[in-house]
C-alpha positions in Angstrom: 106.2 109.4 108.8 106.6 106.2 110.2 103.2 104.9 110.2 103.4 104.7 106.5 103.2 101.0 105.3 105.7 102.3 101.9 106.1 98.5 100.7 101.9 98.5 100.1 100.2 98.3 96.9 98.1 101.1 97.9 101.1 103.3 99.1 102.8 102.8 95.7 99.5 103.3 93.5 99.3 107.0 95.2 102.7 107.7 94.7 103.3 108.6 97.9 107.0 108.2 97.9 107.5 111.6 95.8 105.1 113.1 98.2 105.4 111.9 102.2 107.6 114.6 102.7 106.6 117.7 101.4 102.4 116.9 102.2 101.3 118.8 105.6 100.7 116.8 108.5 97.1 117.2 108.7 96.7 115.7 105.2 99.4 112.9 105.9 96.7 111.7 108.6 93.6 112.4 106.6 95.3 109.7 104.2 95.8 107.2 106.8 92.4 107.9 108.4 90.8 107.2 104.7 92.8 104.5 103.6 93.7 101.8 106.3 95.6 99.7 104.0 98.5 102.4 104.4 99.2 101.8 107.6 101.7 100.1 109.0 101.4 96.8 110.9 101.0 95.7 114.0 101.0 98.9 116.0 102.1 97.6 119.6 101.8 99.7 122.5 102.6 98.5 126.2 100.3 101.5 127.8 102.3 103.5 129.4 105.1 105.2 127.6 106.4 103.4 124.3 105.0 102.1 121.2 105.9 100.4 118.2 105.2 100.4 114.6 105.7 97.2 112.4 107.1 93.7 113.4 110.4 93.8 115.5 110.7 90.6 117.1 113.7 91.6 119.2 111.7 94.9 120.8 108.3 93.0 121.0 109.8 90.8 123.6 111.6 93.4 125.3 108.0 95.0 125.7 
């Protein structure tokens, strides 16, 4: 899941690299719901059809 921030302390402390792909979605987004440090940022969106997840210099000014 690409909303997963996996260089964060608080990504590493719940292990989640030997787990993001075999937990169900719905508990993939209780985790991010509960701990916001686990996402990934900036989450930029332009409004109508595209959005993007961390810092991409290159596609932020396309946007």
């Amino acid at each position: 899941m690409t909303l997963f921030n996996k260089n964060g302390k608080m990504y590493k402390e719940l292990n989640l690299k030997d787990q993001i792909n075999v937990l169900e979605e719905d508990k993939l987004i209780e985790l991010l719901a509960s701990n916001p440090m686990l996402l990934k940022r900036p989450i930029l969106t332009n409004f109508k059809d595209k959005v993007l997840v961390g810092f991409k210099e290159k596609e932020y000014l396309s946007l």
